[in-house]
mmCIF file of the N, C-alpha and C atoms, coordinates in Angstrom:
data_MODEL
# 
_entry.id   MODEL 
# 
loop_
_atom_site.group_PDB 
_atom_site.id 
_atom_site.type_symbol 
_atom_site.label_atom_id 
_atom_site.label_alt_id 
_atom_site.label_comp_id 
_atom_site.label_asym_id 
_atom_site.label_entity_id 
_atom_site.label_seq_id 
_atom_site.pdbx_PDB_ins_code 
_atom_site.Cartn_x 
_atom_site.Cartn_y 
_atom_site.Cartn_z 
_atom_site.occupancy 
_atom_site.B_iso_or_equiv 
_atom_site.pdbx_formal_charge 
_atom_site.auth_seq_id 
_atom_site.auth_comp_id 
_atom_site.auth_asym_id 
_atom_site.auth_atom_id 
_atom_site.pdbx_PDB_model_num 
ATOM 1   N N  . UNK A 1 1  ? 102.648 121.031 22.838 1.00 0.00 ? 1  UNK A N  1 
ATOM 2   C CA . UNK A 1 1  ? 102.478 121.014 24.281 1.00 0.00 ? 1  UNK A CA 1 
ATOM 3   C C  . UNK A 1 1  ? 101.002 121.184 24.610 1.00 0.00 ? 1  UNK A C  1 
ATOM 4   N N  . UNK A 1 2  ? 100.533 120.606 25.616 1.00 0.00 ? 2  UNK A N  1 
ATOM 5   C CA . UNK A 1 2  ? 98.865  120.250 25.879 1.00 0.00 ? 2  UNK A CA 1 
ATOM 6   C C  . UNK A 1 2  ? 98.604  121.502 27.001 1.00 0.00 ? 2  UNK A C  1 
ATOM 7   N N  . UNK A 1 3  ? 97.711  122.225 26.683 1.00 0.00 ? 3  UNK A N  1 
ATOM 8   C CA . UNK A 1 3  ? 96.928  123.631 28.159 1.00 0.00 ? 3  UNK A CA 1 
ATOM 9   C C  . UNK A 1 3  ? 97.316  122.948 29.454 1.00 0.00 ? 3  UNK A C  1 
ATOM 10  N N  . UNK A 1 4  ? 97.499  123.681 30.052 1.00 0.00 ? 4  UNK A N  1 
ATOM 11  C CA . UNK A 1 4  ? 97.417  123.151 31.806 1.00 0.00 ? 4  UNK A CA 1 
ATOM 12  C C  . UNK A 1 4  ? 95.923  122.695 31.815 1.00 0.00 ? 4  UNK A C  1 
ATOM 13  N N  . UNK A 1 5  ? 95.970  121.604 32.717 1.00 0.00 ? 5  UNK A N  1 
ATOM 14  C CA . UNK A 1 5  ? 94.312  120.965 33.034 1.00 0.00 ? 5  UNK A CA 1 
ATOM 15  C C  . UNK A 1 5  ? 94.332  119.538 33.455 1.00 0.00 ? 5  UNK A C  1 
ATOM 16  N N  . UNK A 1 6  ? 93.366  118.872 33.619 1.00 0.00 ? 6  UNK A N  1 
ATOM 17  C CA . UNK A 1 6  ? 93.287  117.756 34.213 1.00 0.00 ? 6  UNK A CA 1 
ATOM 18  C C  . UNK A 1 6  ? 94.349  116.947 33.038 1.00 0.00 ? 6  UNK A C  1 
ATOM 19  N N  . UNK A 1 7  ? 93.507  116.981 31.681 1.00 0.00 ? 7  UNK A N  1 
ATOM 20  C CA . UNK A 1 7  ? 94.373  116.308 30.936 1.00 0.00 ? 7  UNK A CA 1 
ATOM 21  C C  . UNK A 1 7  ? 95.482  116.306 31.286 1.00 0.00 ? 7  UNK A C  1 
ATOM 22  N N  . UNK A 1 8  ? 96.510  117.307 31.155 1.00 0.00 ? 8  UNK A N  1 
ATOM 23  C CA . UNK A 1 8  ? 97.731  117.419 30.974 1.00 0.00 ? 8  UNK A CA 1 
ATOM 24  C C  . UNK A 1 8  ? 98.179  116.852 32.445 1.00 0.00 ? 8  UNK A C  1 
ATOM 25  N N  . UNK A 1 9  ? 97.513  117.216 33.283 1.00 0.00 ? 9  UNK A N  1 
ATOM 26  C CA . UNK A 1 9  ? 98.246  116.773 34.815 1.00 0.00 ? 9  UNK A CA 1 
ATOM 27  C C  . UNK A 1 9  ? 97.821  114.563 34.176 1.00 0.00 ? 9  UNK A C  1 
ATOM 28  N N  . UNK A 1 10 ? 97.078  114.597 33.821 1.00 0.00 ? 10 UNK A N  1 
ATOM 29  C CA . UNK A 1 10 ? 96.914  113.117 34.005 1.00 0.00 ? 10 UNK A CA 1 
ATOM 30  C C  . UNK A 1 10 ? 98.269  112.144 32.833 1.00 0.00 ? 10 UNK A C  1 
ATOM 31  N N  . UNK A 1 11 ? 98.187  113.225 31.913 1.00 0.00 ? 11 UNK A N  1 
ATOM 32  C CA . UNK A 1 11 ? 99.077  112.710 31.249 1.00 0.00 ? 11 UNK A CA 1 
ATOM 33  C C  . UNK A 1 11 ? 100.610 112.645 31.417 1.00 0.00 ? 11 UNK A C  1 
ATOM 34  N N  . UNK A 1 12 ? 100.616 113.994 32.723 1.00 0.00 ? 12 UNK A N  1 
ATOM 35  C CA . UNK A 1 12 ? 102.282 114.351 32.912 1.00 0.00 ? 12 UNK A CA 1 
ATOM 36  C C  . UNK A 1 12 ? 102.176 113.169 34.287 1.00 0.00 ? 12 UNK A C  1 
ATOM 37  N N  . UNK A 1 13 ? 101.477 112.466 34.960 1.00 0.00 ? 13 UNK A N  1 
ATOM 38  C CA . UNK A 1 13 ? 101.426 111.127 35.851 1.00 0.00 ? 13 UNK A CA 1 
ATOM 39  C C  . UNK A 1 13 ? 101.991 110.218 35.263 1.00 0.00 ? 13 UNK A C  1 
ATOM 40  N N  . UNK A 1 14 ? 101.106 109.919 33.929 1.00 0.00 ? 14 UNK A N  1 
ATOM 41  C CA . UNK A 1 14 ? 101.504 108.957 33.106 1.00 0.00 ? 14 UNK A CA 1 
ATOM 42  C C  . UNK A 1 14 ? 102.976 108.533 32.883 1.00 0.00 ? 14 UNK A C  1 
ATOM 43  N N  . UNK A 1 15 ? 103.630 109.732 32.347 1.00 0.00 ? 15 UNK A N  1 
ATOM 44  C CA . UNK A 1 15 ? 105.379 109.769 32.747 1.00 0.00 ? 15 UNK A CA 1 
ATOM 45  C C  . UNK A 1 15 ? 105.889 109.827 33.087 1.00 0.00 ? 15 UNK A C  1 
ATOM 46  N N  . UNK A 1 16 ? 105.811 110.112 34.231 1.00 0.00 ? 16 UNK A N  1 
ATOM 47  C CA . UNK A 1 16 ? 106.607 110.111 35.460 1.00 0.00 ? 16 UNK A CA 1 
ATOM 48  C C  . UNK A 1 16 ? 106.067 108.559 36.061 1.00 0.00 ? 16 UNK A C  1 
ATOM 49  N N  . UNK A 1 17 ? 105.353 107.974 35.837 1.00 0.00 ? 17 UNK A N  1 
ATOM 50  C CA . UNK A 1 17 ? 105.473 106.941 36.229 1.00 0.00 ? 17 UNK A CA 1 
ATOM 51  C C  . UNK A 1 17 ? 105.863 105.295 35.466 1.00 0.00 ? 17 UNK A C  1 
ATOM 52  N N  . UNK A 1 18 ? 106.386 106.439 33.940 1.00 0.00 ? 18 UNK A N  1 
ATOM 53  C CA . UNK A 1 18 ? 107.097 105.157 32.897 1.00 0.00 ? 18 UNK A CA 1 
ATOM 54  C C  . UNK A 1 18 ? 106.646 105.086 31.964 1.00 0.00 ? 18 UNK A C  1 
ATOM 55  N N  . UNK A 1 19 ? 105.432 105.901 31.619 1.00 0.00 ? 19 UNK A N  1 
ATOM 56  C CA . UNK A 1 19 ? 104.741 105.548 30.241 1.00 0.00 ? 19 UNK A CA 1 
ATOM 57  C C  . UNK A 1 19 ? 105.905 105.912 28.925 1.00 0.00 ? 19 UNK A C  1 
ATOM 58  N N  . UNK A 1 20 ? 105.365 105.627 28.198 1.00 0.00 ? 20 UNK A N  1 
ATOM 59  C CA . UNK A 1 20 ? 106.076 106.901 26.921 1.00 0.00 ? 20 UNK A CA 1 
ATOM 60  C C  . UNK A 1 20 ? 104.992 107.336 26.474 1.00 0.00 ? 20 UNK A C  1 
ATOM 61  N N  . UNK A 1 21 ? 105.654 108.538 25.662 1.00 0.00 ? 21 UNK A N  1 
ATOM 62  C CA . UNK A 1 21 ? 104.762 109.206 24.980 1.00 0.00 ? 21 UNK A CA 1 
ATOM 63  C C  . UNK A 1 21 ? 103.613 108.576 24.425 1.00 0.00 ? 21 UNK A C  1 
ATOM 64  N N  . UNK A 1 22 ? 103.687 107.825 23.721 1.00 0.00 ? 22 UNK A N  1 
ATOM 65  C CA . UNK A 1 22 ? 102.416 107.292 22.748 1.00 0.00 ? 22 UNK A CA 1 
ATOM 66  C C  . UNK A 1 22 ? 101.699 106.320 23.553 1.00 0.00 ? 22 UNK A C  1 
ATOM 67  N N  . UNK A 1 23 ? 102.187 105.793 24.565 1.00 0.00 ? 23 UNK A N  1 
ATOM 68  C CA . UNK A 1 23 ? 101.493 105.049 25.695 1.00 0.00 ? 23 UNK A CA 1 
ATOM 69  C C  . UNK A 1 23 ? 100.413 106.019 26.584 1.00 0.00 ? 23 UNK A C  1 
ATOM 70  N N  . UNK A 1 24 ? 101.094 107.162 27.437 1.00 0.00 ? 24 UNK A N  1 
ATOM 71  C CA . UNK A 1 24 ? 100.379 107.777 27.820 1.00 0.00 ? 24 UNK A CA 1 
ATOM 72  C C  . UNK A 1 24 ? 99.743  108.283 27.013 1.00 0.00 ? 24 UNK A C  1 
ATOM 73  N N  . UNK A 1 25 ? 99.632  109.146 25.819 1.00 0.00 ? 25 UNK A N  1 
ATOM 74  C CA . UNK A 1 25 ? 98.267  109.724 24.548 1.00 0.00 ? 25 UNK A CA 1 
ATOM 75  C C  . UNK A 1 25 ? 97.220  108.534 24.305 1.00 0.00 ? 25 UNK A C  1 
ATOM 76  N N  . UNK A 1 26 ? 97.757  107.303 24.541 1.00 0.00 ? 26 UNK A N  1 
ATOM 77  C CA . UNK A 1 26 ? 96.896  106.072 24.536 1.00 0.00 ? 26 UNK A CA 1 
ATOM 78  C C  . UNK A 1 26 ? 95.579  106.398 25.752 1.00 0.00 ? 26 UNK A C  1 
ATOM 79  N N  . UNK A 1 27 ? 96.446  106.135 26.626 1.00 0.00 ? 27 UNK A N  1 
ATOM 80  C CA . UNK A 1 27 ? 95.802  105.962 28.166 1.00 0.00 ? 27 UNK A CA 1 
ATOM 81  C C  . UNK A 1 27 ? 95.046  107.481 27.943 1.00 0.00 ? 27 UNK A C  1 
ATOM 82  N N  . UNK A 1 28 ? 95.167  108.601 27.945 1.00 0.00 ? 28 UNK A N  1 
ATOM 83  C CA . UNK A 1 28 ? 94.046  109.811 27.746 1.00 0.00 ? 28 UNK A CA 1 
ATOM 84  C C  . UNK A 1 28 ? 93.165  109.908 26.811 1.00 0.00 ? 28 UNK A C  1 
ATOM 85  N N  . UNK A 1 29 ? 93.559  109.050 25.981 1.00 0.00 ? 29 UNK A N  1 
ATOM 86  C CA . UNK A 1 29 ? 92.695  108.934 24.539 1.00 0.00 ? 29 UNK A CA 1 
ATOM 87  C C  . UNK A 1 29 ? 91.362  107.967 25.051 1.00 0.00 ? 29 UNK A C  1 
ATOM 88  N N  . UNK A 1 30 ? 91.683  106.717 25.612 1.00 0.00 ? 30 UNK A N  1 
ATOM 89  C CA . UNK A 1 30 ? 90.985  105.874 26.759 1.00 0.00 ? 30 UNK A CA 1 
ATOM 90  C C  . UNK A 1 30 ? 89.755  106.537 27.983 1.00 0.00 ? 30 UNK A C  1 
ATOM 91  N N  . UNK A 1 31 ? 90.884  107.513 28.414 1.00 0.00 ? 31 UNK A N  1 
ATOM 92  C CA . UNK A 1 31 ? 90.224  107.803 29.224 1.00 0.00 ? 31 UNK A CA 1 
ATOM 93  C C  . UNK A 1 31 ? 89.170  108.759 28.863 1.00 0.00 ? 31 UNK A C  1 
ATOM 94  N N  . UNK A 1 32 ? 89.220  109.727 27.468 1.00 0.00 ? 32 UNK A N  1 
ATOM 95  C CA . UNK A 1 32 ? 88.180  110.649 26.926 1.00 0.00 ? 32 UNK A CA 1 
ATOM 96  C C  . UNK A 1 32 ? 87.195  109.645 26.123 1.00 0.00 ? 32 UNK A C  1 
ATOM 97  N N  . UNK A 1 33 ? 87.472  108.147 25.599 1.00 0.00 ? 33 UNK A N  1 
ATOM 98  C CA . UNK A 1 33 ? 86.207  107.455 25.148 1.00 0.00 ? 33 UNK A CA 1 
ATOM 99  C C  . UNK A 1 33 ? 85.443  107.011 26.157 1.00 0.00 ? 33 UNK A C  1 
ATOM 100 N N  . UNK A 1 34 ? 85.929  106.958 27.378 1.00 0.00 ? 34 UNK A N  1 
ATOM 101 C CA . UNK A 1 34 ? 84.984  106.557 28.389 1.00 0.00 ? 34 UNK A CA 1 
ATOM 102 C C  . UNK A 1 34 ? 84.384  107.162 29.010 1.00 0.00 ? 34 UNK A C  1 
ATOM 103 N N  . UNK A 1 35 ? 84.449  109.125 28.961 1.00 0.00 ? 35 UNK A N  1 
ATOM 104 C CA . UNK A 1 35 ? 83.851  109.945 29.390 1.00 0.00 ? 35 UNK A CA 1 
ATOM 105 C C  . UNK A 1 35 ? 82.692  109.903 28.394 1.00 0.00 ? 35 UNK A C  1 
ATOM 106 N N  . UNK A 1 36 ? 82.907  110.241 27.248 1.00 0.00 ? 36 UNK A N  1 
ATOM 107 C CA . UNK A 1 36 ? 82.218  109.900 25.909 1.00 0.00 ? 36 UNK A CA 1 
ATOM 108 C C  . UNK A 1 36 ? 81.116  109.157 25.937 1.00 0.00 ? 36 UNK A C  1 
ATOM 109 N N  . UNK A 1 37 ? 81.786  107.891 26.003 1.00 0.00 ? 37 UNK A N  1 
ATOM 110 C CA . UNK A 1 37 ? 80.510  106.264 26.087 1.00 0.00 ? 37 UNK A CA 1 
ATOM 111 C C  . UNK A 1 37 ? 79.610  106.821 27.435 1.00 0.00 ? 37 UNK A C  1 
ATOM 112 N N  . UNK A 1 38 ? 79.849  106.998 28.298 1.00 0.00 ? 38 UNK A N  1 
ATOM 113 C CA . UNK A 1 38 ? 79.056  107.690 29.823 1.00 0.00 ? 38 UNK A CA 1 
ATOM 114 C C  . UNK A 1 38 ? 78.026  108.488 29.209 1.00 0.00 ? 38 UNK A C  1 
ATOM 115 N N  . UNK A 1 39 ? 78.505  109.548 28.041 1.00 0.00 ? 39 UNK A N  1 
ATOM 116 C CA . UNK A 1 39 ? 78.012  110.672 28.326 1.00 0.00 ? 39 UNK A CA 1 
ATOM 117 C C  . UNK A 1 39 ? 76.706  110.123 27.372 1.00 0.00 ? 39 UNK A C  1 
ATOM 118 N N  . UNK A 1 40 ? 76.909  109.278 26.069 1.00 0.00 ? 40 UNK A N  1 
ATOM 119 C CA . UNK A 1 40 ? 76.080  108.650 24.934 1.00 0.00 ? 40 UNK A CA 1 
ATOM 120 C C  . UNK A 1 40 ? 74.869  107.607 25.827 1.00 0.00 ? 40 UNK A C  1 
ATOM 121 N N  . UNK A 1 41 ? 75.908  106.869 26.849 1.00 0.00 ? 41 UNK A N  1 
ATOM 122 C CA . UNK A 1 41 ? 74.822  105.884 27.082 1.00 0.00 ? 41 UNK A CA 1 
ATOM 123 C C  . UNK A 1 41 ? 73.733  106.465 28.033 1.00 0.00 ? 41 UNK A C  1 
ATOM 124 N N  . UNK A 1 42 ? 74.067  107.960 29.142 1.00 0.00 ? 42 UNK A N  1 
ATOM 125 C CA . UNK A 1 42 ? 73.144  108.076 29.711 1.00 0.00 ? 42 UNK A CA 1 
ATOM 126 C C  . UNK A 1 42 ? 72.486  109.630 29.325 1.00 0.00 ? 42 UNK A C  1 
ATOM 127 N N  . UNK A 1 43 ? 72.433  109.568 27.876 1.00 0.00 ? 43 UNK A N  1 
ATOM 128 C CA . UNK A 1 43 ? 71.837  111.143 27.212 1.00 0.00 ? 43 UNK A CA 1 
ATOM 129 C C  . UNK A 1 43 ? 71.810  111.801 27.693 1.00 0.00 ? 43 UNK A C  1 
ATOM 130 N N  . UNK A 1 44 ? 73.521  112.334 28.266 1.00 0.00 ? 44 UNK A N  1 
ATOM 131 C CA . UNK A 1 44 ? 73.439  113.595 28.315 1.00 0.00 ? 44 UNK A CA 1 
ATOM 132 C C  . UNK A 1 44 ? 74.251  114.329 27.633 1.00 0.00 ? 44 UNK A C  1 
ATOM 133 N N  . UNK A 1 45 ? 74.559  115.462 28.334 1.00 0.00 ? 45 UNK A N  1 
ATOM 134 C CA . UNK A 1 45 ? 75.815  116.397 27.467 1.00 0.00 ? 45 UNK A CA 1 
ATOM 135 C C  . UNK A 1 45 ? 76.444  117.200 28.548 1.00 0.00 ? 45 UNK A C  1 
ATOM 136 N N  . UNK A 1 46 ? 78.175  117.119 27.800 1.00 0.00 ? 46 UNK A N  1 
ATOM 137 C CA . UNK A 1 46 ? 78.783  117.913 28.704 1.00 0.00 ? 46 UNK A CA 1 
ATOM 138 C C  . UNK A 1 46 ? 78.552  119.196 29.712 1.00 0.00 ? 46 UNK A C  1 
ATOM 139 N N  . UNK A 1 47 ? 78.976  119.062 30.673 1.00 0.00 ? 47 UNK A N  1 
ATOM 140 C CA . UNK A 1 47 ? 79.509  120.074 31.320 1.00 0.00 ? 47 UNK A CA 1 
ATOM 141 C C  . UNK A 1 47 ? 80.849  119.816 31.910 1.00 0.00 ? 47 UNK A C  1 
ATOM 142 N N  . UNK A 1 48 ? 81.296  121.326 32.179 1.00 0.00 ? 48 UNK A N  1 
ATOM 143 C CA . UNK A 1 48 ? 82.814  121.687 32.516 1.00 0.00 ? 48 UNK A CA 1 
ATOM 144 C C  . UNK A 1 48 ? 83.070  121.130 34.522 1.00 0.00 ? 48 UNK A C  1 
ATOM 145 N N  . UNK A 1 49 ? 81.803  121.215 34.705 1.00 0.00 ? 49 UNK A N  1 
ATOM 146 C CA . UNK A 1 49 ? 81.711  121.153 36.274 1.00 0.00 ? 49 UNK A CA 1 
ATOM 147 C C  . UNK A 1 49 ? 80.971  119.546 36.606 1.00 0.00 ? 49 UNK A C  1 
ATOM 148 N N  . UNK A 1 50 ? 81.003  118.699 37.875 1.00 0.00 ? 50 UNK A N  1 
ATOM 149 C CA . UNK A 1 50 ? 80.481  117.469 37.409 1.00 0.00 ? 50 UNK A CA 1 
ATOM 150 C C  . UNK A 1 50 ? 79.660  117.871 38.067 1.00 0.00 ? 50 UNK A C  1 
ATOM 151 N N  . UNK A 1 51 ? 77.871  117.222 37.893 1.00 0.00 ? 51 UNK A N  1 
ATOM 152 C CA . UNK A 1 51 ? 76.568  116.986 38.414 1.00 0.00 ? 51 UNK A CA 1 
ATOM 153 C C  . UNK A 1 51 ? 76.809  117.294 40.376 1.00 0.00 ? 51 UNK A C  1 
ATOM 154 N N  . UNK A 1 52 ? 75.592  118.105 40.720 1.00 0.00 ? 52 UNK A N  1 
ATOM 155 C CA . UNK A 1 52 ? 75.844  117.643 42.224 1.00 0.00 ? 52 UNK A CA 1 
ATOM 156 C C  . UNK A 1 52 ? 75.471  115.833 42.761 1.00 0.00 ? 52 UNK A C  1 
ATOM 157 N N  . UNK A 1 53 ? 76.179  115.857 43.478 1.00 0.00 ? 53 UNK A N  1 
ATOM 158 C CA . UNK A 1 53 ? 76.594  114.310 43.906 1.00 0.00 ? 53 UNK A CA 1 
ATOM 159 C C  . UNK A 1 53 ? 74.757  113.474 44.568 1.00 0.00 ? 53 UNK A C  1 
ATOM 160 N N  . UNK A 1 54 ? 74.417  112.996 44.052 1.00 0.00 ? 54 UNK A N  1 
ATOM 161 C CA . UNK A 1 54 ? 72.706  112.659 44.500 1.00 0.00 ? 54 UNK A CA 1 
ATOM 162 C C  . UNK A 1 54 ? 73.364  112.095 46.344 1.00 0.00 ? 54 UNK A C  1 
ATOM 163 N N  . UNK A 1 55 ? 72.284  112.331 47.442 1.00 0.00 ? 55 UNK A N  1 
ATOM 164 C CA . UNK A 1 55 ? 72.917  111.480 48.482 1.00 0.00 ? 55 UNK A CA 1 
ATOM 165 C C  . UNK A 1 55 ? 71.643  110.468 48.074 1.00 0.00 ? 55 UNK A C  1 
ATOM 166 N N  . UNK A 1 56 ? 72.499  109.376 49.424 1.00 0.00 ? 56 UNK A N  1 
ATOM 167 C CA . UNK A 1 56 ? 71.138  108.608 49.431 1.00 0.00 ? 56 UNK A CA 1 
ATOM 168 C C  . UNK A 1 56 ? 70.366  108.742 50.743 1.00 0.00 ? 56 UNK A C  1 
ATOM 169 N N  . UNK A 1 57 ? 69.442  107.875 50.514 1.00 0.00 ? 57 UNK A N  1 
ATOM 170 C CA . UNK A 1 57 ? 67.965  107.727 51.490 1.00 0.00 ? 57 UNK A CA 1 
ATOM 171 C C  . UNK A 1 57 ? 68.345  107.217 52.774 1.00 0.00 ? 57 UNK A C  1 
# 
């Protein structure tokens, strides 16, 4: 069983809206390489909280 957290809420969506199991672990697995690739292509490193939001001009 996965901690309470975004994950788990995104993944308990996933089924309730039809996935199966290994479909939805797909789709979160997806969705953590693309936090990943973000985080590689613009050198940075995690945090738990996201960046304040830049406004514009």
């Amino acid at each position: 069983m996965m901690r309470a957290g975004p994950n788990r809420d995104y993944y308990l969506k996933k089924r309730v809206r039809g996935a199966t199991h290994t479909q939805a672990v797909i789709v979160l697995a997806r969705r953590r390489i693309d936090v990943l690739w973000a985080l590689l292509r613009e050198n940075r490193t995690w945090t738990a909280t996201p960046p304040p939001a830049v406004q514009a001009a």
